[in-house]
C-alpha positions, 0 to 999 in steps of 0.5 A: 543575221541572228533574229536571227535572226533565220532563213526558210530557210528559219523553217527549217531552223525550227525543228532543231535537230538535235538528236545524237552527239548527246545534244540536248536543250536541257540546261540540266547537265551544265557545268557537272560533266567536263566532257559537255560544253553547253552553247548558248545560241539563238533559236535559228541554230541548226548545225548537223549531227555529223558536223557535231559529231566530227567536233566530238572525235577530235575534242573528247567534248559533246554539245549540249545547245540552249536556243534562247531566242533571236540575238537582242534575247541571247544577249539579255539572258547572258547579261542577266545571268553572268553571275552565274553563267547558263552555258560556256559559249556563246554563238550568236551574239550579232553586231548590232549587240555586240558591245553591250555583252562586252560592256556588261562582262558577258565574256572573256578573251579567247581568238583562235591561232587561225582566225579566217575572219579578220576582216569581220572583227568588231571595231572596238579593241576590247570586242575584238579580243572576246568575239570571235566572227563565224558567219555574216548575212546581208539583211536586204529586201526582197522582192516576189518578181513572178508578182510583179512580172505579172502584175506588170508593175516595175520592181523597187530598187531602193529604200526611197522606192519602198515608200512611193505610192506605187508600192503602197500596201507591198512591203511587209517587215518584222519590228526591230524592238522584237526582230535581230533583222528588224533592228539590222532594217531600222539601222540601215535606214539611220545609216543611208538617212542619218540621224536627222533623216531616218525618222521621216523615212519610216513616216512616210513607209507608215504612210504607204502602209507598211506592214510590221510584223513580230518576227522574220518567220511572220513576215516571210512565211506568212505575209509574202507572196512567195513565202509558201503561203497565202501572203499578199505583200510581195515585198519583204525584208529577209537576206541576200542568201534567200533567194536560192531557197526559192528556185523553181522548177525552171531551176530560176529563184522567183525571188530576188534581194536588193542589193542596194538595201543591205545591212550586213549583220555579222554574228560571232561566238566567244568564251563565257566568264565563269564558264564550268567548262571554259577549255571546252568553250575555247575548243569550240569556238576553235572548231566555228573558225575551222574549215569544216563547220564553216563550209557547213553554214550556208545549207545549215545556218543559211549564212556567209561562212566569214572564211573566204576560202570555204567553198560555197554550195553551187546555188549561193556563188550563183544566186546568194551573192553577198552585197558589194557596199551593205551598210554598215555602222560602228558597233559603239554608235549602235548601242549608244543609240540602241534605246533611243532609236527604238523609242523614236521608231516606236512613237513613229509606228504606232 
């Protein structure tokens, strides 16, 4: 996380519920009403109504939200329509695309006066000015421990576990040519390998027959065994923040992350070039950085509000416990490399 990039958290994403604050989906009001702002966003948005609404009370300005599928598929539209925007801001944009929207002149300065999330900034200078950090998630693995409880077989705890024989056939993963947490999995790798390692690590999970899917909801819904479905892999690549959404009658999640598998994905939102609206575009990217929309991410979004004062719900400070040291690499070496790294995991995989 964006991708999606999310969380079953992303089932729930899909119903979009939109209805009131004048959202629509339509990109037929963009630019002819100075009241709208229109928000280009991934498919998993799913703010509330009544944070929205709050938003119109204090700006004047409604919400008008354009879901343009997972991070990497935002980040193509915006590019390829910058001539002529298709919305006034952007929320989305992850750290794995971060400079190509900025290179491309995707975006305009604007950070709000009171910016909660510095320590999320991107790296880059320029990035830094444009993208304004919202949310973060951890993309780890998890694990179904009822099936390896009964089945009597010890957890992975670790990359190099995911590709020993006694897990083969258990680990399921969305592509990262198609998947914004795909691509955070396949970055972490080259991150903990190394650019000379990386390629062999995912032979060998080939070898151990992984399984690689299309996108999140594929891998976590249908293929996992605790994915409310008839999966058969016990393993699968999601977030550090799903395991609340699995707690059982015993008020115990049946699921867990491994925390030493992470990639921490941050998603930011900044002003379009030539939007029709751009004051309402600031307005809003002001409002993602306030107190009330973040403290509304993790039952919305299911992510990490970056402010660290936003309290979170009683069952993410207990069973969502972000990563201590997620990996992590430069937003410029991400999209240095982007191509050639999914062209080598392509030949691998295939």
């Amino acid at each position: 996380m964006r991708t999606t990039t999310r969380r079953a958290l992303a089932a729930v994403t899909s119903l979009l519920v939109l209805t009131g604050c004048a959202l629509s989906n339509s990109s037929d009001d963009a630019g002819e009403d100075s009241t709208k702002v229109v928000v280009a966003t991934h498919d998993s948005w799913n703010m509330s109504k009544q944070v929205l609404r709050r938003f119109t009370e204090e700006t004047g300005y409604e919400v008008t939200v354009q879901p343009s599928g997972d991070a990497g598929a935002l980040t193509n539209k915006l590019v390829l329509t910058k001539d002529s925007p298709v919305a006034d801001v952007v929320y989305g944009i992850d750290n794995t695309f971060a400079s190509r929207a900025v290179d491309e002149g995707v975006l305009v300065d604007h950070a709000p006066s009171d910016d909660p999330g510095g320590e999320f900034e991107p790296q880059d200078a320029t990035a830094a000015e444009q993208l304004t950090p919202v949310d973060y998630s951890d993309v780890c693995v998890n694990i179904d421990d009822t099936w390896f409880a009964r089945n009597d077989v010890p957890p992975p705890t670790s990359f190099d576990d995911l590709a020993d024989a006694r897990y083969r056939g258990l680990f399921v993963t969305p592509a990262p040519s198609t998947s914004s947490p795909g691509l955070a999995f396949l970055a972490a790798t080259v991150a903990y390998y190394g650019e000379d390692g990386w390629a062999d690590y995912w032979q060998r999970l080939v070898d151990n027959d992984v399984k690689i899917t299309s996108g999140w909801s594929d891998a976590y819904q249908v293929d996992f065994t605790q994915g409310g479905g008839s999966g058969d892999r016990p393993i699968v690549l999601s977030y550090a923040s799903s395991p609340p959404f699995t707690v059982d009658d015993t008020g115990e999640p049946t699921t867990s992350a491994l925390l030493d598998t992470c990639f921490r994905q941050v998603e930011y939102a900044g002003v379009l070039a030539g939007a029709a609206n751009p004051e309402g575009a600031r307005a809003f990217v002001d409002f993602m950085a306030g107190r009330e929309f973040q403290e509304a991410l993790p039952d919305n979004m299911y992510v990490y509000p970056v402010d660290p004062d936003a309290a979170l719900p009683a069952a993410w400070a207990e069973y969502a416990v972000p990563a201590d040291d997620p990996a992590s690499l430069p937003e410029s070496v991400i999209a240095a490399h982007r191509a050639e790294w999914l062209e080598t995991w392509a030949d691998v995989t295939s």
